[in-house]
PQR file of N, CA, C, O and H, with PARSE charges and radii, in Angstrom:
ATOM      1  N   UNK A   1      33.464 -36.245  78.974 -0.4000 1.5000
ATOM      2  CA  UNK A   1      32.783 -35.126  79.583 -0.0000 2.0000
ATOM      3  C   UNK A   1      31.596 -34.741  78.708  0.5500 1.7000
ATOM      4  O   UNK A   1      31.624 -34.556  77.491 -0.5500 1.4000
ATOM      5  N   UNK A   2      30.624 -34.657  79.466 -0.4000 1.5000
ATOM      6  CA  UNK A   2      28.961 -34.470  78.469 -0.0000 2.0000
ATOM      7  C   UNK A   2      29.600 -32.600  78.680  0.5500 1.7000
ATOM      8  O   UNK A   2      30.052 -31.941  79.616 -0.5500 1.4000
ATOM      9  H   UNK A   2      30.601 -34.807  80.455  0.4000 1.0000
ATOM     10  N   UNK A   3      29.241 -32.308  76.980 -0.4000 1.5000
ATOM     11  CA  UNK A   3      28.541 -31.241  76.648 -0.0000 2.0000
ATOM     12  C   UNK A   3      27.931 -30.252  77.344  0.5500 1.7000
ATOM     13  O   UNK A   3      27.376 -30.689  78.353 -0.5500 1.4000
ATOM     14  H   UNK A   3      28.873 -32.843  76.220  0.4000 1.0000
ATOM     15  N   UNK A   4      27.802 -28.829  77.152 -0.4000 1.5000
ATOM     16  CA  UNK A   4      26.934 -28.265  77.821 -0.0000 2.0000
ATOM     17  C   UNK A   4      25.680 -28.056  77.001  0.5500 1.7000
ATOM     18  O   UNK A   4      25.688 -28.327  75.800 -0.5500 1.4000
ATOM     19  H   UNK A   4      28.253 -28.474  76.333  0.4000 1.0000
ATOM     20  N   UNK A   5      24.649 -27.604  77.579 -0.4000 1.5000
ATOM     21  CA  UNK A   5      23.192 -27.486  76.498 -0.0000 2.0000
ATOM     22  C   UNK A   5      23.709 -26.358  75.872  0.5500 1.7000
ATOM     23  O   UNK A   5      23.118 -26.548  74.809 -0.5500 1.4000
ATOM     24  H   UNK A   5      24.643 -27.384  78.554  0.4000 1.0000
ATOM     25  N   UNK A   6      24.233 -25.505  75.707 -0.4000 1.5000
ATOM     26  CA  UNK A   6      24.609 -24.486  74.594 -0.0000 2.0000
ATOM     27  C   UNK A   6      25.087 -25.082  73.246  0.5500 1.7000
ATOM     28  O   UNK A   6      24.626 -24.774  72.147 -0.5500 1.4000
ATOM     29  H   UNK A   6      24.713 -25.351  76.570  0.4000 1.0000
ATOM     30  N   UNK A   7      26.090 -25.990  73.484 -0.4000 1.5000
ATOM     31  CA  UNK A   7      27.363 -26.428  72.944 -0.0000 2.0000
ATOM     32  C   UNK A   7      25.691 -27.173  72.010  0.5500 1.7000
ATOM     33  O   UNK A   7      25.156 -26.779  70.974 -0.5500 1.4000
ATOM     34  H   UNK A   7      26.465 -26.240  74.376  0.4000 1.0000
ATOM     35  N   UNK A   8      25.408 -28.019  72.692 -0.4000 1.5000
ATOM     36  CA  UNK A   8      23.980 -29.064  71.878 -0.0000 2.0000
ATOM     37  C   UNK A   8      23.125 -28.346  71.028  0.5500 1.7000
ATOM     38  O   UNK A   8      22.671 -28.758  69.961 -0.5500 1.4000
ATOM     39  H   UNK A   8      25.843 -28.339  73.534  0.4000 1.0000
ATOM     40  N   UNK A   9      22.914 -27.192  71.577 -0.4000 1.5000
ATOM     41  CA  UNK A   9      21.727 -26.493  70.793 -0.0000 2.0000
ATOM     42  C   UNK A   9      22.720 -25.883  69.323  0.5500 1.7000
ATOM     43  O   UNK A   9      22.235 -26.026  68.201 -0.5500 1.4000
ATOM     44  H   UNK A   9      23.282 -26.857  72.444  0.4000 1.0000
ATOM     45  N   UNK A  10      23.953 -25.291  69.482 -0.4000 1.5000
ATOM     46  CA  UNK A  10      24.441 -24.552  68.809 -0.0000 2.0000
ATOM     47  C   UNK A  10      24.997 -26.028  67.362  0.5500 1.7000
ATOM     48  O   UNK A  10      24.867 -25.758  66.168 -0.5500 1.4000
ATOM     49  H   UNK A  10      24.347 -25.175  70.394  0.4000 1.0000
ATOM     50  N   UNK A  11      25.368 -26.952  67.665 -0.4000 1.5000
ATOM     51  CA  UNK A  11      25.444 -28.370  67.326 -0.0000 2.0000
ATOM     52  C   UNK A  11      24.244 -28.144  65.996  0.5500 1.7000
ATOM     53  O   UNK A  11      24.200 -27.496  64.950 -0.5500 1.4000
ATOM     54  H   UNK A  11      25.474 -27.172  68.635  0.4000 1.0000
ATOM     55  N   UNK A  12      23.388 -29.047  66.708 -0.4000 1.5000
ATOM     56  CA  UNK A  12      21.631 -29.020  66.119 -0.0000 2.0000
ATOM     57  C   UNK A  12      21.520 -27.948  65.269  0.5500 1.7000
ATOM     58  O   UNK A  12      21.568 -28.125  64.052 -0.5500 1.4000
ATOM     59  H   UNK A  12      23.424 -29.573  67.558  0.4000 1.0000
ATOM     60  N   UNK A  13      21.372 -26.823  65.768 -0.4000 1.5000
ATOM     61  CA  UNK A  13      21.497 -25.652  64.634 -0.0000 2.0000
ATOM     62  C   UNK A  13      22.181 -25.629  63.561  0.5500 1.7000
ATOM     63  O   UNK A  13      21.654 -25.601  62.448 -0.5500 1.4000
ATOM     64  H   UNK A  13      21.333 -26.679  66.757  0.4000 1.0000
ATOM     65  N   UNK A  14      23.876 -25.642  63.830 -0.4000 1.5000
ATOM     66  CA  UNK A  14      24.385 -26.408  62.679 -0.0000 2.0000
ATOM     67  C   UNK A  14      24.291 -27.010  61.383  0.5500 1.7000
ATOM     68  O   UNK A  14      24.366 -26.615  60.220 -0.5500 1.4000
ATOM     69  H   UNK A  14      24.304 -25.664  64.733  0.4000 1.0000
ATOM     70  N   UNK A  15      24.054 -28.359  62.113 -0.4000 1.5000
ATOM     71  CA  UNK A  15      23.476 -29.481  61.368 -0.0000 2.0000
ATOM     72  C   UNK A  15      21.954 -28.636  60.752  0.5500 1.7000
ATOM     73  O   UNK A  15      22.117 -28.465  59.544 -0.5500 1.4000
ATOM     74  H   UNK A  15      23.992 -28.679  63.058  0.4000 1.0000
ATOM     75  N   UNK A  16      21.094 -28.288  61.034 -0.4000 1.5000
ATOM     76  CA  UNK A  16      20.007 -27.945  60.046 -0.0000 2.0000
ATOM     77  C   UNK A  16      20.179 -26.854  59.598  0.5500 1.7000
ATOM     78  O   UNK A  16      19.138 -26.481  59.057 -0.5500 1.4000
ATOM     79  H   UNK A  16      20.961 -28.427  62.016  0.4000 1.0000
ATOM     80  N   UNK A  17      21.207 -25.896  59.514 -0.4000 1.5000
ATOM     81  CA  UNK A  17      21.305 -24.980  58.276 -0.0000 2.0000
ATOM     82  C   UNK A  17      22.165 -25.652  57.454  0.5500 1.7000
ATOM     83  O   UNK A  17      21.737 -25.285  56.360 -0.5500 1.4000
ATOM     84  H   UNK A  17      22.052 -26.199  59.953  0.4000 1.0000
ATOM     85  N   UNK A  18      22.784 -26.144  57.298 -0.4000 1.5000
ATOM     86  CA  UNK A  18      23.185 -27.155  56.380 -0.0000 2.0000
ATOM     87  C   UNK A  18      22.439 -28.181  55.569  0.5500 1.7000
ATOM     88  O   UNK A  18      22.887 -28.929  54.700 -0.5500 1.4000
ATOM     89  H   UNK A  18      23.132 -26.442  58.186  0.4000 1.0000
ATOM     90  N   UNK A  19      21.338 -28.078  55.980 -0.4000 1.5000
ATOM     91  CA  UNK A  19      20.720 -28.761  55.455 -0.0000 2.0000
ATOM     92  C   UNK A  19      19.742 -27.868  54.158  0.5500 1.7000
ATOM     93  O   UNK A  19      19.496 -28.210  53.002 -0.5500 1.4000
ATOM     94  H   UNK A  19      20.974 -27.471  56.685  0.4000 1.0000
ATOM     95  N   UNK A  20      19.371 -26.708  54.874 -0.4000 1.5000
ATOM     96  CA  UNK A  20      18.865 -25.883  54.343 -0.0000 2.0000
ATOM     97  C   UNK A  20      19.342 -25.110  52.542  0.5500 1.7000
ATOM     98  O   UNK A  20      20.374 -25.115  51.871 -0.5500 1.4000
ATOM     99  H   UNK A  20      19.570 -26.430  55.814  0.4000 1.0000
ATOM    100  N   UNK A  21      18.163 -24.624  52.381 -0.4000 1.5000
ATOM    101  CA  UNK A  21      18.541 -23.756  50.492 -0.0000 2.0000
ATOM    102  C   UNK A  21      18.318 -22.535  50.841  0.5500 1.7000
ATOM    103  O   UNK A  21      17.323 -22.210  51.488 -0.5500 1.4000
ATOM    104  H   UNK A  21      17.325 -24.620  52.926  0.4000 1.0000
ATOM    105  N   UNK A  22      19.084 -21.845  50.510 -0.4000 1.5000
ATOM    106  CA  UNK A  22      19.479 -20.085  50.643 -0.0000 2.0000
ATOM    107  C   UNK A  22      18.493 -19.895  49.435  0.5500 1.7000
ATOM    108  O   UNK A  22      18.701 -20.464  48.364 -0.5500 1.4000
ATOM    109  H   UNK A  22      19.893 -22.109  49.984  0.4000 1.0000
ATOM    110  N   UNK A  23      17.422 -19.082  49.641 -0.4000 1.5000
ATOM    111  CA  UNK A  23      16.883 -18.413  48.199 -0.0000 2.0000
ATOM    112  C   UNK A  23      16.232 -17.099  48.356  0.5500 1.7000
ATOM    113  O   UNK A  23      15.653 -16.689  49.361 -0.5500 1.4000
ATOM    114  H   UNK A  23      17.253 -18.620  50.511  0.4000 1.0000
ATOM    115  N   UNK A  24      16.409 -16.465  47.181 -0.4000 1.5000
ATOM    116  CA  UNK A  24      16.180 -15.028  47.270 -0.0000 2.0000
ATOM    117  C   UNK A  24      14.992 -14.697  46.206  0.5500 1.7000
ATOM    118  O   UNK A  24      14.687 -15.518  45.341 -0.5500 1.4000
ATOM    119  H   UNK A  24      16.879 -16.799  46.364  0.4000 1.0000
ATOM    120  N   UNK A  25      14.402 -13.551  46.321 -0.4000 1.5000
ATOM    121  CA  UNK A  25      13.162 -13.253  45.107 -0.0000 2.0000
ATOM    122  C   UNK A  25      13.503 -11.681  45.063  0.5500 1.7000
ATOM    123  O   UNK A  25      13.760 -11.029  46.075 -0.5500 1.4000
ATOM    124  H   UNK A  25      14.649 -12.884  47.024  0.4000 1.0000
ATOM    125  N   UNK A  26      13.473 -11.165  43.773 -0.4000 1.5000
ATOM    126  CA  UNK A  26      13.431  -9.563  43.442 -0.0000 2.0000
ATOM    127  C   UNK A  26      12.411  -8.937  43.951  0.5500 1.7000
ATOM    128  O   UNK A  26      11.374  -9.412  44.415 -0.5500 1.4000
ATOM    129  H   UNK A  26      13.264 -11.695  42.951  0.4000 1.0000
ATOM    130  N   UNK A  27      12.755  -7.808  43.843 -0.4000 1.5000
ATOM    131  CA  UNK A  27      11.373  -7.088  43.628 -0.0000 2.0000
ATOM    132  C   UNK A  27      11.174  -5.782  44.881  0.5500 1.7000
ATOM    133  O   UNK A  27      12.155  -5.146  45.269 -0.5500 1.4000
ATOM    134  H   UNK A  27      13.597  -7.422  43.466  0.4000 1.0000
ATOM    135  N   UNK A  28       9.859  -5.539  45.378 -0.4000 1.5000
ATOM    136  CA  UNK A  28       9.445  -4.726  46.673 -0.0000 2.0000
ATOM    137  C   UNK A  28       9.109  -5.819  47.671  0.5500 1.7000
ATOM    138  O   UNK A  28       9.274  -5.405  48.818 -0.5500 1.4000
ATOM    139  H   UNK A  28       9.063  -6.055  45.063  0.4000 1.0000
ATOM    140  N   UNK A  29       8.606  -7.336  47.606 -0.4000 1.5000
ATOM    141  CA  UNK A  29       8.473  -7.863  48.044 -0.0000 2.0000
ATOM    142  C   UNK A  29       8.774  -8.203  49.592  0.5500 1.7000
ATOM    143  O   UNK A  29       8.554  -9.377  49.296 -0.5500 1.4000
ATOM    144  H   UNK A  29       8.471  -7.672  46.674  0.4000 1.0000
ATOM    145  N   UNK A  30       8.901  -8.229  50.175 -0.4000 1.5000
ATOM    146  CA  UNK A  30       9.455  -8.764  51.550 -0.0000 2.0000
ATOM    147  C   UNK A  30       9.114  -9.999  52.327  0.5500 1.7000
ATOM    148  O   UNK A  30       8.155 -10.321  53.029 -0.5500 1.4000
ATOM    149  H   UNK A  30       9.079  -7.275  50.416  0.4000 1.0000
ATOM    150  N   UNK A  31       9.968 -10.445  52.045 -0.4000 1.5000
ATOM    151  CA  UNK A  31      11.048 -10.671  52.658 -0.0000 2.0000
ATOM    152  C   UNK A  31      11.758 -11.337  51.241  0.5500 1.7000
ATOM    153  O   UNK A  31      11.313 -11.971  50.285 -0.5500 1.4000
ATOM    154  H   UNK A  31      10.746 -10.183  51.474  0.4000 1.0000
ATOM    155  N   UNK A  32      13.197 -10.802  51.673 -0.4000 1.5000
ATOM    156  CA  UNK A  32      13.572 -11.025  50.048 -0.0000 2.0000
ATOM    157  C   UNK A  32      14.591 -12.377  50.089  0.5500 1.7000
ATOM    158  O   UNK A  32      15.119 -12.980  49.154 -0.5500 1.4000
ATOM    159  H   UNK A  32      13.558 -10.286  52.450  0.4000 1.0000
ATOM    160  N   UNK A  33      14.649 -12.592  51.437 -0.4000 1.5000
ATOM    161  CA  UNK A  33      15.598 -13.924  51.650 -0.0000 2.0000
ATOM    162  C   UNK A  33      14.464 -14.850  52.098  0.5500 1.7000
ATOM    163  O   UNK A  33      13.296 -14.523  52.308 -0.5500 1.4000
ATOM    164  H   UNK A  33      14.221 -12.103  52.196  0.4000 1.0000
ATOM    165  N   UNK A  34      15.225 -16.521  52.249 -0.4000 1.5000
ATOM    166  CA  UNK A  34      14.753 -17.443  53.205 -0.0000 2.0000
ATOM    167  C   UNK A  34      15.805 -18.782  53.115  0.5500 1.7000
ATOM    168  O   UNK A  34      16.626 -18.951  52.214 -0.5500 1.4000
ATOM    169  H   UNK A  34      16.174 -16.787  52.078  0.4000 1.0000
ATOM    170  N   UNK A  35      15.648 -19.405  53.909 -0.4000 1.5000
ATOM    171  CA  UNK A  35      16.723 -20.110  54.618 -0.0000 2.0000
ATOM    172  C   UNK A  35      15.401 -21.428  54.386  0.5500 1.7000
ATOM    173  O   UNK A  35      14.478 -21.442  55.200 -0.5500 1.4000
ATOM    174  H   UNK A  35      14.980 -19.267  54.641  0.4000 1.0000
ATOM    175  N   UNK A  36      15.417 -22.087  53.662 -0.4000 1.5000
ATOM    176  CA  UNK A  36      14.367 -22.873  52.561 -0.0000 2.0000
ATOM    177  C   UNK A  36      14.484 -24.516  52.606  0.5500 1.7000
ATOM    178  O   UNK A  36      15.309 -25.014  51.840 -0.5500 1.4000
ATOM    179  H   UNK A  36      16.167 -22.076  53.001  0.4000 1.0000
ATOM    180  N   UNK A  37      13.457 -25.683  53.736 -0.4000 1.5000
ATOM    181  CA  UNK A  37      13.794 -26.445  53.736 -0.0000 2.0000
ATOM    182  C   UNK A  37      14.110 -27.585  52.204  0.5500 1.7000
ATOM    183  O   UNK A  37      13.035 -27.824  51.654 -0.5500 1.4000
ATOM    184  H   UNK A  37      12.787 -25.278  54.359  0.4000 1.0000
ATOM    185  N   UNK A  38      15.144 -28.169  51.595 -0.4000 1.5000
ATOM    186  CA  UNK A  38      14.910 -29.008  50.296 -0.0000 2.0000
ATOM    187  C   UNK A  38      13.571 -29.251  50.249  0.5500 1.7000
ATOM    188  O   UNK A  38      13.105 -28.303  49.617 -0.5500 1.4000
ATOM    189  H   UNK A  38      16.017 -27.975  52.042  0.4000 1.0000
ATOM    190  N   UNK A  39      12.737 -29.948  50.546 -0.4000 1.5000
ATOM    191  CA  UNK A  39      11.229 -30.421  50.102 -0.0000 2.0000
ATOM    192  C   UNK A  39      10.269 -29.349  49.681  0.5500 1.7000
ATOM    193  O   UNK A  39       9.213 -29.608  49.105 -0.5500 1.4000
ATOM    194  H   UNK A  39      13.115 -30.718  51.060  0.4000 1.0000
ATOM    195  N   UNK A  40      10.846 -27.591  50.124 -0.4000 1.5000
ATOM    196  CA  UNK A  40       9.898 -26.733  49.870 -0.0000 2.0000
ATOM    197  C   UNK A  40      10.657 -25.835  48.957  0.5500 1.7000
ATOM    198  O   UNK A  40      10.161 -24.742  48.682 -0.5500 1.4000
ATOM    199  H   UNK A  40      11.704 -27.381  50.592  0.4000 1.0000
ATOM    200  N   UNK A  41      11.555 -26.105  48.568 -0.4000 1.5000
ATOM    201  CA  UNK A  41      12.128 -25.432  47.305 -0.0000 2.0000
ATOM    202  C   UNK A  41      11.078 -25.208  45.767  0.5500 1.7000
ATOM    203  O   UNK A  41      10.777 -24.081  45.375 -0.5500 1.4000
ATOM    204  H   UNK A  41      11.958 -26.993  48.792  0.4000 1.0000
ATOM    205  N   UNK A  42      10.810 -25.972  45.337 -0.4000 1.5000
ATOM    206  CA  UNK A  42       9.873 -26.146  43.863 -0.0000 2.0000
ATOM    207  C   UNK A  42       8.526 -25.228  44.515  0.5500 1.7000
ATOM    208  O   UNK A  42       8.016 -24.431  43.728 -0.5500 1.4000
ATOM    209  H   UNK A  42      11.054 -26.887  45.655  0.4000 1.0000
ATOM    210  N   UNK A  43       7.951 -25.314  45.893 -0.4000 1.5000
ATOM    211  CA  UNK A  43       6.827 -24.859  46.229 -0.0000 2.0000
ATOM    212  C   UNK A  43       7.482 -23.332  46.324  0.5500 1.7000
ATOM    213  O   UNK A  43       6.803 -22.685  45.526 -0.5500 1.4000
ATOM    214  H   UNK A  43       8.366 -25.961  46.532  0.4000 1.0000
ATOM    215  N   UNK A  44       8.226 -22.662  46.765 -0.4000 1.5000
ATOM    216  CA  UNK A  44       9.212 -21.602  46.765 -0.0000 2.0000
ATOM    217  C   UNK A  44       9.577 -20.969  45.261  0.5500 1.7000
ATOM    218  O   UNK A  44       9.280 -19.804  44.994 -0.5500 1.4000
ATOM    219  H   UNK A  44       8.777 -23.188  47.413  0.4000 1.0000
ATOM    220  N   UNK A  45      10.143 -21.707  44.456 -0.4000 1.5000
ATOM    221  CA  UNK A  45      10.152 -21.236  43.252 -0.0000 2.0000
ATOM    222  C   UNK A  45       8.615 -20.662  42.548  0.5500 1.7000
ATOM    223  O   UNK A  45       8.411 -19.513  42.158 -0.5500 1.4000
ATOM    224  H   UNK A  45      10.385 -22.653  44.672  0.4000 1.0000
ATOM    225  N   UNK A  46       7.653 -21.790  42.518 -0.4000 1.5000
ATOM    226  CA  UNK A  46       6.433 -21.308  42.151 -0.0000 2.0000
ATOM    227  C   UNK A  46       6.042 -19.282  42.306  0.5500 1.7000
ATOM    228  O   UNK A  46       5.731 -18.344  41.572 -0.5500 1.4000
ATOM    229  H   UNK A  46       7.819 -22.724  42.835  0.4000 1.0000
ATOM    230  N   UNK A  47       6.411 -19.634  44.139 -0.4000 1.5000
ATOM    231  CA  UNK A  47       5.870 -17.987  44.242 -0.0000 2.0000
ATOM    232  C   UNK A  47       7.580 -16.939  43.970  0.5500 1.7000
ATOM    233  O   UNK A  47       8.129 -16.230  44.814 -0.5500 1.4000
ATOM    234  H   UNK A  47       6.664 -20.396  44.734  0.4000 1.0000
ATOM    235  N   UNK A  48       7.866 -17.104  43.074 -0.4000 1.5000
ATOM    236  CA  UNK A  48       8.911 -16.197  42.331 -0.0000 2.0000
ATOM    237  C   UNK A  48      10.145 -16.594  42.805  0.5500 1.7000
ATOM    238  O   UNK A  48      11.003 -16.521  41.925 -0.5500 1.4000
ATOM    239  H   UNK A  48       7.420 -17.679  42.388  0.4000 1.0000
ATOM    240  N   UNK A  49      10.642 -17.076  44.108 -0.4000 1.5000
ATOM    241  CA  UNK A  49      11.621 -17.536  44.604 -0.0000 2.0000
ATOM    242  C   UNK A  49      12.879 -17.665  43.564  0.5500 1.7000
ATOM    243  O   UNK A  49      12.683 -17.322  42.398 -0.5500 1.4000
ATOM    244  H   UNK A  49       9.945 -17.136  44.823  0.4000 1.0000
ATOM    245  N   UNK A  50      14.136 -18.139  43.949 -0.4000 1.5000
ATOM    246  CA  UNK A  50      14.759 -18.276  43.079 -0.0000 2.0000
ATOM    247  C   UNK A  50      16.301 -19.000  44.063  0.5500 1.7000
ATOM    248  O   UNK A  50      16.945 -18.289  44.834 -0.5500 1.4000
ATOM    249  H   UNK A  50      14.295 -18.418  44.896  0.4000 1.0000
ATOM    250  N   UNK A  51      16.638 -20.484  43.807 -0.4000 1.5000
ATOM    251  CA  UNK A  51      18.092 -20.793  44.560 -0.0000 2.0000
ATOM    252  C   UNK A  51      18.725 -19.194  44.246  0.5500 1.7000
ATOM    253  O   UNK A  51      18.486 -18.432  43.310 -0.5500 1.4000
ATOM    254  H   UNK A  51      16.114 -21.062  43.181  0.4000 1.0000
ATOM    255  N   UNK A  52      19.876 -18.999  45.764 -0.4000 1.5000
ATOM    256  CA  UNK A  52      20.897 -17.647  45.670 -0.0000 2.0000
ATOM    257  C   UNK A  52      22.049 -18.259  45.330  0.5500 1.7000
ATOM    258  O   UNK A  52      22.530 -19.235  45.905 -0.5500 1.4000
ATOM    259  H   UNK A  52      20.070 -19.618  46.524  0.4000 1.0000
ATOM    260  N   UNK A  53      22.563 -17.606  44.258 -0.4000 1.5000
ATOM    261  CA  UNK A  53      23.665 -17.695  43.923 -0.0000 2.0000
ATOM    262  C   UNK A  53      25.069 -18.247  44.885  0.5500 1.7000
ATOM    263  O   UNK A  53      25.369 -17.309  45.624 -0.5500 1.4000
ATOM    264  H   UNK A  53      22.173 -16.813  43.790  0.4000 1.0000
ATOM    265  N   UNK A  54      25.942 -19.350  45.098 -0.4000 1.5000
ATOM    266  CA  UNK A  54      26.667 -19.525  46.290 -0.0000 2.0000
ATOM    267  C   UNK A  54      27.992 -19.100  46.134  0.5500 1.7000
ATOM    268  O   UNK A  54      28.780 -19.178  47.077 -0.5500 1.4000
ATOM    269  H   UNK A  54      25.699 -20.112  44.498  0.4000 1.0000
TER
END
């Protein structure tokens, strides 16, 4: 039995937050989270970023 497109989308989603780096930065700043693809982590750290604690 095929899937419904919910079931697919919710799937997909999944799979790419998992993939994803949780990182946070101090401050007044905003936005103090982001949900951070691996390849843009080091570019992320640069502007104060910081991996969140898991």
């Amino acid at each position: 039995m095929a899937k419904k497109r919910d079931e697919n989308i919710d799937e997909a989603e999944n799979l790419a937050e998992k993939k994803l780096v949780k990182m946070i930065r101090d401050g007044d700043v905003e936005p103090k989270t982001a949900d951070v693809h691996p390849d843009m982590v080091e570019d992320y750290k640069k502007g104060g970023w910081r991996i969140a604690e898991q």
